[in-house]
LOBAKOL-31716 format. One line per 4 residues: number of its first residue (from 1); their letters; for each residue x, y, z of N, C-alpha, C. Coordinates in pm, whole numbers, m for minus. Each point is the difference from the previous one (the first is absolute). Example, Ala and Ser with C-alpha at 12.3 -4.5 7.8 and 13.67 -1.06 7.14 Angstrom:
BEGIN
1	as	1319/m569/780/m89/119/0/90/120/0; m35/105/m72/82/119/6/m77/109/73
! end
This chain:
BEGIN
1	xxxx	11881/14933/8166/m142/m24/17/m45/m118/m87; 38/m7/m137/m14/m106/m75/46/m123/54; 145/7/55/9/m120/69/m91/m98/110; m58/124/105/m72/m53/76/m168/m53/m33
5	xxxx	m31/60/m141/m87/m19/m67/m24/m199/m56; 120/9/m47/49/m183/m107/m20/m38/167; 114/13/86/m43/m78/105/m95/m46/68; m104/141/21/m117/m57/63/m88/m79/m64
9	xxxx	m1/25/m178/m65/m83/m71/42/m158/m15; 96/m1/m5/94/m152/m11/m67/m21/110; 3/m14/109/m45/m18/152/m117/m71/m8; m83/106/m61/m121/m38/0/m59/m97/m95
13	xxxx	108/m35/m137/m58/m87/m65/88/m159/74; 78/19/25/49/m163/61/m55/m40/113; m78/111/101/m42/m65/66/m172/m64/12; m66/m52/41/m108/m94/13/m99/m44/107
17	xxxx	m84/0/72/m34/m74/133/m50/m141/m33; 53/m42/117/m16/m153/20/m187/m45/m29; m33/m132/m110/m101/5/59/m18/m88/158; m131/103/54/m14/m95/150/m46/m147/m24
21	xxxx	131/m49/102/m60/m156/m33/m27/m69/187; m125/m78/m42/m27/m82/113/151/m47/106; m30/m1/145/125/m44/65/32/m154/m44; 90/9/122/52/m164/m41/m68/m143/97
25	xxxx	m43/61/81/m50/m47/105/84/m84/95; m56/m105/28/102/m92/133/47/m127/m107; 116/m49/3/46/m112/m101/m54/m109/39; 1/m4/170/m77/m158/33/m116/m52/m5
29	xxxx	m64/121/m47/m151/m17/m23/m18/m13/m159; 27/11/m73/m11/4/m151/m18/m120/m34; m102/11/m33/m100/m159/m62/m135/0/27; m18/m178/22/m165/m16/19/43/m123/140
33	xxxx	m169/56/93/57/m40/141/m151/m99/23; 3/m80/65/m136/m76/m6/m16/m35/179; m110/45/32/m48/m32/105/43/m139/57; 48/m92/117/42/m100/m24/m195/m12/150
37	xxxx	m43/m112/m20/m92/m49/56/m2/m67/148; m43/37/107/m6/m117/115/m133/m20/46; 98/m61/67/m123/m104/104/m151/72/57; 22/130/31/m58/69/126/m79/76/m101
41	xxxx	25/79/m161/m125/43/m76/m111/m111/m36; 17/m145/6/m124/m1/m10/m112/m46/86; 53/41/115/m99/3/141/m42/149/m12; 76/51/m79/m91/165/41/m123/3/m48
45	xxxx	m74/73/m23/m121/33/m54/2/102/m99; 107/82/m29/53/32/m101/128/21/m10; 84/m2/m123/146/m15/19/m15/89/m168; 129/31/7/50/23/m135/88/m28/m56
49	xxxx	106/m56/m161/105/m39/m7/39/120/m96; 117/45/m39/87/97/m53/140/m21/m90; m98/37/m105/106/30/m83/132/71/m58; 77/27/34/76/170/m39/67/m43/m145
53	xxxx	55/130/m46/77/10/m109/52/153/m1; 139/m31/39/95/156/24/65/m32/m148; m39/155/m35/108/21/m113/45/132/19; 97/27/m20/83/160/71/m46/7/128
57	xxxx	m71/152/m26/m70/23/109/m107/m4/18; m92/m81/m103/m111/m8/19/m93/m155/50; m75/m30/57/m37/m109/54/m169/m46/m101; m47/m112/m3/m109/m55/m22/m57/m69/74
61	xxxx	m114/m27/51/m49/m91/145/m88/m27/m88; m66/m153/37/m120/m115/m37/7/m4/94; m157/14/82/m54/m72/95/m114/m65/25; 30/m87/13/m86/m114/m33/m53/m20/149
65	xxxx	m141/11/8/m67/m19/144/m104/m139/m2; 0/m51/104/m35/m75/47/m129/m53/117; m148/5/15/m53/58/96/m123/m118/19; m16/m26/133/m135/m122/23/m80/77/43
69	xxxx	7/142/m15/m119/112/62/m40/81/m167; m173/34/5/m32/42/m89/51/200/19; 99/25/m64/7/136/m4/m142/97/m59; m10/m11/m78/m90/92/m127/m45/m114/m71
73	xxxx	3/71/m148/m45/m42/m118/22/m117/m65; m60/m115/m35/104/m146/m20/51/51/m123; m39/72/m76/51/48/m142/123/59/m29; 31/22/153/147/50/31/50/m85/64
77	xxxx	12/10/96/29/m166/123/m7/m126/m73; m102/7/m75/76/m171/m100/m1/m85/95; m103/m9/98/m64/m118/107/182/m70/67; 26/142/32/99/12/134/128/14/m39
81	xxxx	35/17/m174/156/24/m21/m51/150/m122; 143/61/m34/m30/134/m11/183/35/m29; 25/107/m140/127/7/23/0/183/m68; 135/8/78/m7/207/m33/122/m16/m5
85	xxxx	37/82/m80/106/41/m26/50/168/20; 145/24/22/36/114/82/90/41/m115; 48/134/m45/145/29/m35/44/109/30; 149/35/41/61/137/26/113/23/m8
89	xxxx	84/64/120/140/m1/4/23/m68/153; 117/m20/m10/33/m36/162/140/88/66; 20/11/99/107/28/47/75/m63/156; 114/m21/36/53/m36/107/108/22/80
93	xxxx	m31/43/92/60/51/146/17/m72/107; 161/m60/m1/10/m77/102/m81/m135/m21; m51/m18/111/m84/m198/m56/m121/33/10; m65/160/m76/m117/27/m16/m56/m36/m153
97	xxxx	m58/m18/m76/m64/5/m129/m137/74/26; 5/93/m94/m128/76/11/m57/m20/m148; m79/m17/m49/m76/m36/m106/m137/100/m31; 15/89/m78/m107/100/m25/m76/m28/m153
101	xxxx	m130/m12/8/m15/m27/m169/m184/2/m42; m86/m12/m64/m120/m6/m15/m28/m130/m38; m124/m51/59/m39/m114/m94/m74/m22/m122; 37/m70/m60/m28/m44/m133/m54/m84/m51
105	xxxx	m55/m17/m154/m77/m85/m76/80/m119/33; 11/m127/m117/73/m97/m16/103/37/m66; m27/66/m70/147/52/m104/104/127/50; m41/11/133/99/100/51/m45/131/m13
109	xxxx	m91/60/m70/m33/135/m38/m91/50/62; m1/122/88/m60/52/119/m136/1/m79; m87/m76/129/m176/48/m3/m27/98/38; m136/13/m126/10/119/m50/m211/12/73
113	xxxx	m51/m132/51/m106/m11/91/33/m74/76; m103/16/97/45/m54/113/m114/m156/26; 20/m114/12/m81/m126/16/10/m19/113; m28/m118/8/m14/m25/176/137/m13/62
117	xxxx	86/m17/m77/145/m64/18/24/149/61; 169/m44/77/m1/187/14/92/29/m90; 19/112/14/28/162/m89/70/71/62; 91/66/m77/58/169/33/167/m75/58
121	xxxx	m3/117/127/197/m61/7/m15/m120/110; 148/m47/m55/20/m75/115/140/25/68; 16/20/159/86/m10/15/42/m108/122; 121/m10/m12/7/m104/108/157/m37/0
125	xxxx	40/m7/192/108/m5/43/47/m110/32; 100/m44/m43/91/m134/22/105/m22/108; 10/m81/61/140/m10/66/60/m163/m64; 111/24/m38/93/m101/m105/52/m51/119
129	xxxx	31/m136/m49/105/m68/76/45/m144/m121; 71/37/m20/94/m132/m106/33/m119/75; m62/m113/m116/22/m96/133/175/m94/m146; m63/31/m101/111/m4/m118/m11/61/m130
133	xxxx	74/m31/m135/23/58/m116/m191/m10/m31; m46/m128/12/m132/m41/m78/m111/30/115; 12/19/94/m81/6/110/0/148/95; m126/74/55/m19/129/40/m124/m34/93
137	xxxx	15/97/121/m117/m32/85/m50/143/22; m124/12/m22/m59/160/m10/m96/2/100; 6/102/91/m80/m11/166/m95/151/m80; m102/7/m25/m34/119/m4/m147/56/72
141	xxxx	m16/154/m28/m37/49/101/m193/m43/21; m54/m63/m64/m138/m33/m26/m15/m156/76; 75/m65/36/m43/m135/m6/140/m41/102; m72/m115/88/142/m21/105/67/m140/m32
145	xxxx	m82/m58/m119/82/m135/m53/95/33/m136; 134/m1/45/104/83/m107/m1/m94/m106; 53/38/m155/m29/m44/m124/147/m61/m49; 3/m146/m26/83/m43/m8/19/0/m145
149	xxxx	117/37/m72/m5/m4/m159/134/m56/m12; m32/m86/m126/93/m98/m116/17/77/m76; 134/m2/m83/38/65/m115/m36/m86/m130; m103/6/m63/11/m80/m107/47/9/m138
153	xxxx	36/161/1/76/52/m127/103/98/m6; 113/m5/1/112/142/m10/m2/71/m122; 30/161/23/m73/78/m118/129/60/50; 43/110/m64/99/109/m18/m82/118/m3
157	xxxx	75/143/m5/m69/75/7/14/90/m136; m33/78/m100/46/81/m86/m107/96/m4; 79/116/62/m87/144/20/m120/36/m156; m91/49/10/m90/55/m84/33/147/16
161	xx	m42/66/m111/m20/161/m12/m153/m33/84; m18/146/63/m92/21/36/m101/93/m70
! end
């Protein structure tokens, strides 16, 4: 009985749980991705350009809008430009990217009121298509002119405790 006693105790002191750490996410995405610009946003009447920044599994969006129509408030709108920022996790299935996350202050940290800008989650579905290492074309589900992005920075990934 003593024996099985040391054992279960030994057991229990060598062993430990992992802390949980953030995934690893997708390798080809890891960095900072910059909207690349054409011809045809600035005939729109509003356009937007996009920022990303994948690190693991988590993503950052700047979006920077663009508009010759008075939305609201100029105090927000800024007499037709205007920028929000998004953060969350992402995940991908096949040549889907799904991107789930709330929007945010400037500094990344969920608002905590709501301004004219919007608020709360965001989600939104991607379809990938690689055109190379530095270059990604994102068709997604809000808008039928797909988002052409430059790689302008490679990052690695190193998991966080959660």
């Amino acid at each position: 009985m003593r024996f099985y006693l040391l054992l279960f105790t030994l057991s229990l002191a060598s062993c430990s749980f992992n802390p949980r750490l953030q995934g690893k996410g997708e390798t080809y995405l890891q960095g900072e991705w910059q909207q690349d610009s054409s011809a045809v946003q600035h005939k729109l009447v509003t356009y937007t350009s996009n920022h990303f920044r994948f690190t693991c599994d988590s993503f950052y969006l700047k979006i920077n809008t663009f508009s010759k129509v008075n939305y609201g408030a100029d105090t927000c709108m800024n007499k037709g430009r205007w920028t929000e920022y998004v953060r969350g996790t992402y995940a991908q299935r096949n040549d889907t990217l799904f991107l789930r996350g709330q929007f945010c202050d400037d500094h990344y940290r969920i608002k905590e009121t709501q301004d004219c800008l919007r608020a709360g989650n965001y989600d939104e579905l991607f379809s990938v298509s690689n055109k190379s290492d530095s270059l990604l074309q994102l068709s997604g589900t809000s808008s039928v002119i797909p988002i052409g992005l430059r790689l302008q920075k490679r990052t690695g990934c190193t998991p966080k405790a959660l």
